[in-house]
Structures are given as structure tokens and as C-alpha cells.
C-alpha positions as CSV (number, residue, x, y, z in Angstrom):
1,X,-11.1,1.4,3.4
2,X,-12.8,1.3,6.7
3,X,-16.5,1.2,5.7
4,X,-19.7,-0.1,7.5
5,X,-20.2,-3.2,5.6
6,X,-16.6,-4.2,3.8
7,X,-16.4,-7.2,5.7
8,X,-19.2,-8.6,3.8
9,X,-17.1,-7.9,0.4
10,X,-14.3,-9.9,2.0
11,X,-16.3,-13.2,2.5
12,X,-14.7,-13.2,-1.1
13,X,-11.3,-14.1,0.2
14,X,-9.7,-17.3,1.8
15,X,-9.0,-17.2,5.1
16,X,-5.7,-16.1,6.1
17,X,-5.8,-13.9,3.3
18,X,-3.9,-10.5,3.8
19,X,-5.5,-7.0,3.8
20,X,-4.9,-3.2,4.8
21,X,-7.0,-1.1,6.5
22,X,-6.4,2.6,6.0
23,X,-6.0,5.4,8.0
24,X,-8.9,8.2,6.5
25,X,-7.9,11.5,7.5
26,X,-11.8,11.8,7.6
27,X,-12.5,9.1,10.1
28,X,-9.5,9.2,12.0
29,X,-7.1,6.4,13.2
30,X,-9.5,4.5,15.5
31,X,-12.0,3.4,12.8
32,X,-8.6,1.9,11.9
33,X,-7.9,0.0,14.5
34,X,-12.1,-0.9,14.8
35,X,-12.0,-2.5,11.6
36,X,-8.7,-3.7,12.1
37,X,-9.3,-5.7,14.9
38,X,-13.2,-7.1,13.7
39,X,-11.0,-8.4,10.6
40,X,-8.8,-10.3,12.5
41,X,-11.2,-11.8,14.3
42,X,-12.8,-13.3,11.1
43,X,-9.2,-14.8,10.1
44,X,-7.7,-12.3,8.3
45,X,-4.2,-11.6,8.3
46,X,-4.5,-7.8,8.8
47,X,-2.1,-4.8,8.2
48,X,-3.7,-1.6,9.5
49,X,-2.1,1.7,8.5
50,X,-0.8,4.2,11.4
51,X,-0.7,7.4,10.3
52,X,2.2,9.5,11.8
53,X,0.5,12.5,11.3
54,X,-2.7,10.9,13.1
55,X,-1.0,9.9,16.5
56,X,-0.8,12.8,19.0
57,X,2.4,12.0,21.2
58,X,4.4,8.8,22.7
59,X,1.8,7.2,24.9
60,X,-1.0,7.1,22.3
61,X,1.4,5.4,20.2
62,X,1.9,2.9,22.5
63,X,-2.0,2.2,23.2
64,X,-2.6,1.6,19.8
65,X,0.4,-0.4,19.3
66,X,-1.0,-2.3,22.6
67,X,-4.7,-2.1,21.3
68,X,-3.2,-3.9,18.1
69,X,-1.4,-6.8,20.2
70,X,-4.1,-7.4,21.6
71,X,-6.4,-8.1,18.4
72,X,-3.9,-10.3,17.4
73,X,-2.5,-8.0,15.0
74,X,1.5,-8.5,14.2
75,X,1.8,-6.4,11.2
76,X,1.4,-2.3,10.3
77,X,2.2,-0.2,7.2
78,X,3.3,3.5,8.3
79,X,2.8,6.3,6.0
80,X,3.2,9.8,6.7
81,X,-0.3,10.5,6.8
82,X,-2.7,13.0,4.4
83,X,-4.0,15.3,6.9
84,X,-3.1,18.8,6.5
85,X,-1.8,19.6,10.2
86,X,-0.1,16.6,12.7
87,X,-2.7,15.5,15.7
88,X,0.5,16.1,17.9
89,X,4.1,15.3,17.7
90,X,5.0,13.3,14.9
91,X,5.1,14.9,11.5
92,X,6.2,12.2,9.6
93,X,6.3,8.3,9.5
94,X,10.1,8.8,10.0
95,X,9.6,10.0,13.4
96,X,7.1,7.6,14.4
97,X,9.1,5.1,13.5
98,X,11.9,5.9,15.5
99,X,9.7,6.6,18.3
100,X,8.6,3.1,18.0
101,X,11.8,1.9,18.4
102,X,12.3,3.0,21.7
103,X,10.0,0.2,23.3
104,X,9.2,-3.4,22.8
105,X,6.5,-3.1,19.9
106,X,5.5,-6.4,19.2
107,X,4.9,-5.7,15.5
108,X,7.2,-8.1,13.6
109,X,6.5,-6.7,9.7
110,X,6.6,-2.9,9.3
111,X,5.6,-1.9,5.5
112,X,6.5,2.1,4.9
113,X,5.8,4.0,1.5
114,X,7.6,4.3,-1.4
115,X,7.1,6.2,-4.4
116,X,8.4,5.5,-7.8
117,X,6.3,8.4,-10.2
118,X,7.6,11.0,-7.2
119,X,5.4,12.6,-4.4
120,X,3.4,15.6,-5.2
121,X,5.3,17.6,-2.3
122,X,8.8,16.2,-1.7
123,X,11.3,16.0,-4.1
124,X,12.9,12.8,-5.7
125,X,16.3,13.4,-3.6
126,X,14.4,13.4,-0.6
127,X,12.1,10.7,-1.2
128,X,15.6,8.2,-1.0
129,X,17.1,9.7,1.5
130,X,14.3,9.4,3.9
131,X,13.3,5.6,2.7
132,X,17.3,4.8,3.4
133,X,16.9,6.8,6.5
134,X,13.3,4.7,7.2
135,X,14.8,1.0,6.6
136,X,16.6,1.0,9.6
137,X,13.1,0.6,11.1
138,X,11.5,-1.4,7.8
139,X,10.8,-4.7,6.9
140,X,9.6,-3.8,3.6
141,X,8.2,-1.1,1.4
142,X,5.5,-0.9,-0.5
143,X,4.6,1.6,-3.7
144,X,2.3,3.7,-4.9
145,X,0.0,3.0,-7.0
146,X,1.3,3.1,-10.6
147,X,0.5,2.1,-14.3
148,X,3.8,2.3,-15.6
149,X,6.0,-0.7,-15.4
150,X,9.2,0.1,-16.6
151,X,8.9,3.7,-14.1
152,X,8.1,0.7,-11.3
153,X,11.5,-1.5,-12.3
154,X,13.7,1.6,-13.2
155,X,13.0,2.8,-9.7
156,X,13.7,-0.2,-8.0
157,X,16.9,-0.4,-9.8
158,X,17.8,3.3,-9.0
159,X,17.2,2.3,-4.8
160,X,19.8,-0.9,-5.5
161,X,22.5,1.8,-6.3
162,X,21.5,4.0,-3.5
163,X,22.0,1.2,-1.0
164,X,18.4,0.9,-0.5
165,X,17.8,-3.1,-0.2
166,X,14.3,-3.3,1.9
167,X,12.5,-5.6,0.0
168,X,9.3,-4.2,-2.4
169,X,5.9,-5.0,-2.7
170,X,4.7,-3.4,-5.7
171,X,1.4,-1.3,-5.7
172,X,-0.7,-1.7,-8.4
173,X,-4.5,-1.0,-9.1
174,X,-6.8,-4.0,-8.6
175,X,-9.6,-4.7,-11.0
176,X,-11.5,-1.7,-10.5
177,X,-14.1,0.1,-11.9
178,X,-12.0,2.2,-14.8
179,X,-13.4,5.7,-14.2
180,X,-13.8,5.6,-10.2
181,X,-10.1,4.2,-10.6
182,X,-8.6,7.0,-12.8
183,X,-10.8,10.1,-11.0
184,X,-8.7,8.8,-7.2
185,X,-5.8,8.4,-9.2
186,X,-5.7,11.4,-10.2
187,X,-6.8,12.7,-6.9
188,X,-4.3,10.7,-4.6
189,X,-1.4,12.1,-7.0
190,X,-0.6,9.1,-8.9
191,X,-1.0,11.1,-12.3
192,X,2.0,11.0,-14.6
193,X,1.4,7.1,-15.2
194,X,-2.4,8.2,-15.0
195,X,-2.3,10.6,-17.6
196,X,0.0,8.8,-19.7
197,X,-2.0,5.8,-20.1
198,X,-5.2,7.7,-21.1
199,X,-3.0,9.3,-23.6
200,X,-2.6,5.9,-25.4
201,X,-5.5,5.7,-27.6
202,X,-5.2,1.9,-28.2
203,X,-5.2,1.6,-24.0
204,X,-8.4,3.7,-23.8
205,X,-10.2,1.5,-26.3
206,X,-9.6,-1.1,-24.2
207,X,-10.8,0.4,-21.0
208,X,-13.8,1.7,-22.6
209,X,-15.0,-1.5,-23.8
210,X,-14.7,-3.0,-20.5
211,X,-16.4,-2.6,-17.2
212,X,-13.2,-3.0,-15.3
213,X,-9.6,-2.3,-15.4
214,X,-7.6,-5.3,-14.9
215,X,-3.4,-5.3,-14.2
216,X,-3.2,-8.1,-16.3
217,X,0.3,-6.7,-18.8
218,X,1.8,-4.8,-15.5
219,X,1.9,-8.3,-13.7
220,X,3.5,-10.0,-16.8
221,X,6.2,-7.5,-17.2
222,X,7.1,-7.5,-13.4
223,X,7.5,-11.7,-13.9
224,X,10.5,-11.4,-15.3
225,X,11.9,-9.4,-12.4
226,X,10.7,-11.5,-9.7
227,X,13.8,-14.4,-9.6
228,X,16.3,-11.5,-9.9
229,X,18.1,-11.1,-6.0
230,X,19.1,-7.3,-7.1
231,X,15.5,-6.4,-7.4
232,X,13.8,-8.4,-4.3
233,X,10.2,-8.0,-5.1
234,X,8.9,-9.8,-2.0
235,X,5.2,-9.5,-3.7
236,X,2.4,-7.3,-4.8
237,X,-0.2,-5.1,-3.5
238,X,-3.1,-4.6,-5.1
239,X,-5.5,-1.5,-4.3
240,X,-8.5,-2.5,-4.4
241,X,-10.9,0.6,-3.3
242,X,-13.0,-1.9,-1.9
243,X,-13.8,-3.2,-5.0
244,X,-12.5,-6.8,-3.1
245,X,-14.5,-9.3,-5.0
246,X,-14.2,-8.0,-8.6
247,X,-9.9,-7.8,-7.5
248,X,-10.0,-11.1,-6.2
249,X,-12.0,-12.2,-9.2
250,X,-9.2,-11.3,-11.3
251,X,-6.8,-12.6,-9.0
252,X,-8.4,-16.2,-9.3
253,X,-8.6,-16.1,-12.6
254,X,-5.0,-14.8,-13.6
255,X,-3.3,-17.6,-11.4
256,X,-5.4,-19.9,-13.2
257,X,-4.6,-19.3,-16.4
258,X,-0.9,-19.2,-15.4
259,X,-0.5,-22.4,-14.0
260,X,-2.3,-23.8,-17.3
């Protein structure tokens, strides 16, 4: 998130390392592109968000895709954008998109969002029509963040039959602080998996006796889906809430134990 002082937290990572910067409907798309571009200066490989609903016509699109080139900056994840009204023409990330795609962008990866537990105001039929309708313009998608496994690998098997083939990065929470984690959850939408998981009593103990959560069984159950073609998980994405160092703590210490 694009706070005075994150780039401290990300002395934690190795250079080259990839990150997002999001688009807060609060401090509007050119923090963004601020923090975006003093992150790639320090080596970072960054993917800023654009938020459609943040950009107020064509030629604004095209400075900040410019502003981006720039800063060195290759990559973007589109989503539709949280605030309430759009700054100008574009209501979704659909239409930015294909805005986009009338002139020579530069960006070579183009994440867009995906969402496996539903979105709190578009229905499921929807959701695949528009991310079928969105890969045209894709290079991948990534989800929302979700607790549930098997809700994350049904999903991507449902998209396979709807001739939905982008490849996936999977969302998933970071090693975050287990209260501040579930209270945005909750409050970003992301509550059936949420909700579910509190209501496991054996889970809670768990959480409650540590200071952190830690995706630790989600990434083990994904494994066995990573080899499989149909399913093309091209990696994860882990949300983080700035929370970098504890996340790449676990990170560290996960691949470790793996490759003993």
C-alpha cells in the first residue's frame, strides 16, 4: 500500500524482487505511480495497480502509461477500482483495457482480477464472462484473497471448461497479523472463506496461539496442482498489508524447509 515509509519494510526483500503498489481510492492513482516509480528505482520489479475507475478519459491513460515507461516500469495489474463513482470515462477495468489497446502501451505483463469466493456486487455468471471477455487484453489473472483451497482449485477448474486459459496467480494472505488480517478480510469482501475458517474451532486455536497467520497448508495443497497444464498456476501472490518482512520471513523459511 502506498505509505510514507514502506520502502524501508522492503529492504527485507532481494533485489529484483516483485511487488504491487495499490491504487487507494483514498489517495488516488498518483501516490501510485509516486511509489511506483521510487520502487523501481531501488531495483524492484514493480507492478502498480491502475484503477479503471481512477482514470478520467483517454489521454490521462496514456500519461500514466507514459509516466510508467518512463520509471522503467513494464508491468500493471488492472482492477475495476473501489471508488464509489468513475473519475471520468471508464467504469470498469474492461474498458480500460480495451482503451489501452488502441495505442502502443509498452506494458508487456497485464495482471486483471479474478474472484473465486464471488464479488460482493456481480454475480458468478458475470464474473466469467467478463474475465473471458478481459483475456483478450491479459497476460494473467490474479485472485482474491482466499482461505479456502479447494474453493481456489474448483474455480480454476470451472474457467478450464469455460475456455478461460489465462494463466493464475493465486492470492493468498501473507503472514499477517491474525486479527488486522481477518477485520480487512472481512471488509474488502473476502468473507465466506473468512468466516468459514473462524468457524473451525481447531483453526482458531491455532491462530490464537500465534502472533501471525501463516499460509503454510493453502501452499501445500496448491503443490499438487502446480505440474498440472489444465490448471496453469503461473505462481502466487501473497497480500501482505505491508506486513513485508514478517511475509517474507515466512517465505524464507517455508522454501527452506522444502528443499530440505
Amino acid at each position: 500500500m502506498p505509505v510514507k515509509g514502506i520502502e524501508v519494510q522492503l529492504q527485507h526483500l532481494a533485489p529484483g524482487s516483485t511487488v504491487t503498489v495499490t491504487c487507494s481510492p483514498s489517495k488516488g492513482i498518483d501516490a501510485t505511480l509516486e511509489m511506483a516509480a521510487l520502487l523501481s528505482g531501488l531495483g524492484l520489479n514493480v507492478v502498480p495497480h491502475l484503477a479503471a475507475r481512477q482514470v478520467s478519459d483517454k489521454n490521462h491513460l496514456e500519461q500514466i502509461l507514459d509516466r510508467l515507461g518512463k520509471s522503467g516500469i513494464d508491468s500493471i495489474f488492472v482492477p475495476g477500482g473501489d471508488v464509489s463513482s468513475p473519475a471520468g470515462e471508464f467504469d470498469s477495468a474492461l474498458e480500460l483495457l480495451q482503451a489501452m489497446s488502441e495505442f502502443d502501451h509498452g506494458m508487456e505483463r497485464i495482471g486483471v482480477s479474478a474472484y473465486p469466493e464471488g464479488h460482493p456486487f456481480i454475480d458468478d455468471l458475470s464474473l466469467i464472462r467478463i474475465l473471458r471477455e478481459k483475456q483478450q487484453y491479459a497476460t494473467s489473472c490474479v485472485t482474491q484473497m482466499c482461505f479456502h483451497a479447494e474453493a481456489i482449485t474448483d474455480w480454476i477448474d470451472n474457467i478450464r471448461d469455460q475456455g478461460i486459459d489465462l494463466p493464475v496467480r493465486v492470492g493468498l494472505p501473507g503472514a499477517v497479523e491474525r486479527k488486522k488480517l481477518f477485520a480487512f478480510s472481512l471488509r474488502i469482501g473476502v468473507g465466506d472463506s473468512a468466516r468459514a475458517l473462524m468457524k473451525q474451532s481447531n483453526v482458531v486455536r491455532k491462530l490464537m496461539a500465534a502472533k501471525a497467520y501463516q499460509p503454510d497448508e493453502l501452499v501445500v495443497h496448491l503443490a499438487d496442482y502446480i505440474d498440472d497444464r489444465r490448471f496453469n498456476i503461473a505462481g502466487l501472490h501473497l497480500y501482505t498489508f505491508n506486513q513485508v518482512s514478517a511475509t517474507s520471513g515466512w517465505r524464507e523459511s517455508f522454501l527452506a524447509q522444502g528443499s530440505g
